[in-house]
N, C-alpha and C positions, 0 to 999 in steps of 0.2 A: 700772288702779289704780296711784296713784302712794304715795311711802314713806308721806308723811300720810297718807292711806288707811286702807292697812295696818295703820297703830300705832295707826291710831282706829277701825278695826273691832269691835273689844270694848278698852274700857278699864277693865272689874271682869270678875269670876270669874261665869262666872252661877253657882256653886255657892255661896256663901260670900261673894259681893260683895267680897271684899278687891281692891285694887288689882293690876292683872297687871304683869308684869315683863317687862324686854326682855329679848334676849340674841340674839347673833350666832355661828354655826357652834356651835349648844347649848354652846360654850366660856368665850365672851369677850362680855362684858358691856359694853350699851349704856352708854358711862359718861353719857350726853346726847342729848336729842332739844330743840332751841331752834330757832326759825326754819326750820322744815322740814328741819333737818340732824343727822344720826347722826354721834355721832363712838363709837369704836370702836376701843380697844388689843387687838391681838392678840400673844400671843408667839410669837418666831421660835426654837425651840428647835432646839441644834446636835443629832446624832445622835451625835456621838464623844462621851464623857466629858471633862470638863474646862473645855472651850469655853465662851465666854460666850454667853448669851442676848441677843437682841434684838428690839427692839420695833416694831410699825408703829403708827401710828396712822390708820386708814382715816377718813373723815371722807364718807359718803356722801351728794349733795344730792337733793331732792325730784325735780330737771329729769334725771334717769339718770344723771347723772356722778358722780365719785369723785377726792377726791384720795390721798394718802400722804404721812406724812413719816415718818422712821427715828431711833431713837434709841436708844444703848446702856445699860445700864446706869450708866455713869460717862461716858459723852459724847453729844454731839448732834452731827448732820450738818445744816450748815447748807446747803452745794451740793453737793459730792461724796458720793458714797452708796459702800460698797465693794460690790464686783461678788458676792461672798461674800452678802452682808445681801440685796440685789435679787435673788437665785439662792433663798434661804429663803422669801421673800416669793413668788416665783412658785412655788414645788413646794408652798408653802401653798395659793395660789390652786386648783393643778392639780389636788391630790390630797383636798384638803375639801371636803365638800358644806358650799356655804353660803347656809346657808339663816336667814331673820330668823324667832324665834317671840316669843311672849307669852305666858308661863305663870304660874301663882298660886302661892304657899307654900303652898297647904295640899295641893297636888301630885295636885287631882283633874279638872285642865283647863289644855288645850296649846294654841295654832293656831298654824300654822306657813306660812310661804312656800315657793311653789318654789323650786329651788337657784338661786343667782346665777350669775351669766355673764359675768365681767369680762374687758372687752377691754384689756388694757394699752397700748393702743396708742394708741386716742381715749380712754382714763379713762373711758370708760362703761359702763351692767351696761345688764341685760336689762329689759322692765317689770317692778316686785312685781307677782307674783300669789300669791292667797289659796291655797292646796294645801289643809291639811285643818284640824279643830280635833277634840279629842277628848276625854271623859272617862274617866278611867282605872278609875271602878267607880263603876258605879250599879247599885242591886239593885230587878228588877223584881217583876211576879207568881212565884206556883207556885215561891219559893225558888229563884229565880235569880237571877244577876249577872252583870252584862257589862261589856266595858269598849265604849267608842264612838266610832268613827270619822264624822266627817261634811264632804263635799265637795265644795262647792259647781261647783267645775268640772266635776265628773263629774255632780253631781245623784244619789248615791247617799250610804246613810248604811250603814257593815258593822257590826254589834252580833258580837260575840266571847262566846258564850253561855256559862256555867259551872252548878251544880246545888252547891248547899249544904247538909246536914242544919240543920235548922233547930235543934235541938239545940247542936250544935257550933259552930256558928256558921265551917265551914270550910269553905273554896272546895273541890271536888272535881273534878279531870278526867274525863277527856277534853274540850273545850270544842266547841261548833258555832258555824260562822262562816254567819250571816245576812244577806241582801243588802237593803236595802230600799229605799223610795223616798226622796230629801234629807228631813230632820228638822232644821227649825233651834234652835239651841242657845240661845236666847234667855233664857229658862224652862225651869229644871232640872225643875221639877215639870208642867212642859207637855210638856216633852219626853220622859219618862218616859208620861205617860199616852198622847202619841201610839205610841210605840214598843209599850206593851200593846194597844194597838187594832192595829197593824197586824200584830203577834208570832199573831193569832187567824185571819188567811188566808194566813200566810207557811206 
């Protein structure tokens, strides 16, 4: 799976059809996807108080590679980079998982990439791969609700089960975490009716 792919694996909510959204390390926002290309501001933020903030702008292409260029709040590096700004930018790299998702506003559907794997050295990451997509509540039979994990790589789908008085209308715990066979996310209401059909020999 290459970035176009990815970003066209689902392009609506199956919940809600609204349009999904990008984002990179759940932070920093795809500002563009044109010609098979992510471009992508991330902030380099100092740890001391005071310091200025600086910017990367990662620009990711369809063929594995990656560039950067850096920019301060009131200046731009056109050849020299300070060794300070590329020190930010790597313990960014080091210590973020980063990972591309596609999520909807109405905040009841995720899918997410494996973490990326930037090699600073050849400017290239690892393949996209598809890791999981999930709905955050769907209420099935018998006054339940779940939220829903499904994963194509593994070929399993985990339902996170809750019990609601149907009165109150309130989530109640303890939850039980169900293993099942892959469920594709296609069809909210397909997906729900498969999950009651399998929920009766789990």
């Amino acid at each position: 799976m290459n970035l176009k792919q990815f970003l066209e694996y689902r392009t609506r909510c199956p919940c809600c059809l609204n349009e999904l959204i990008e984002a990179f390390c759940s932070r920093s926002r795809i500002l563009s996807f044109d010609n098979n290309i992510a471009s992508v501001i991330i902030k380099l933020k100092s740890l001391k108080r005071g310091q200025k903030s600086y910017y990367a702008k990662l620009t990711i292409y369809n063929d594995g590679s990656f560039s950067v260029d850096f920019e301060g709040e009131e200046e731009k590096f056109d050849n020299k980079v300070p060794l300070f700004v590329l020190d930010r930018f790597k313990e960014f790299i080091a210590n973020s998982s980063c990972t591309m998702i596609r999520y909807c506003k109405c905040n009841e559907y995720v899918y997410y990439s494996k973490i990326f794997n930037f090699d600073l050295r050849s400017k290239t990451f690892n393949v996209v791969t598809l890791d999981k997509e999930t709905f955050s509540s769907v209420r099935l039979n018998n006054h339940t609700v779940c939220n829903v994990s499904s994963s194509p790589t593994s070929n399993i789908t985990i339902l996170n089960l809750y019990k609601y008085p149907m009165e109150e209308n309130k989530i109640t715990g303890p939850f039980e975490k169900v293993t099942l066979p892959f469920i594709d996310f296609s069809s909210k209401s397909k997906m729900i009716e498969r999950i009651n059909k399998l929920l009766v020999f789990s």
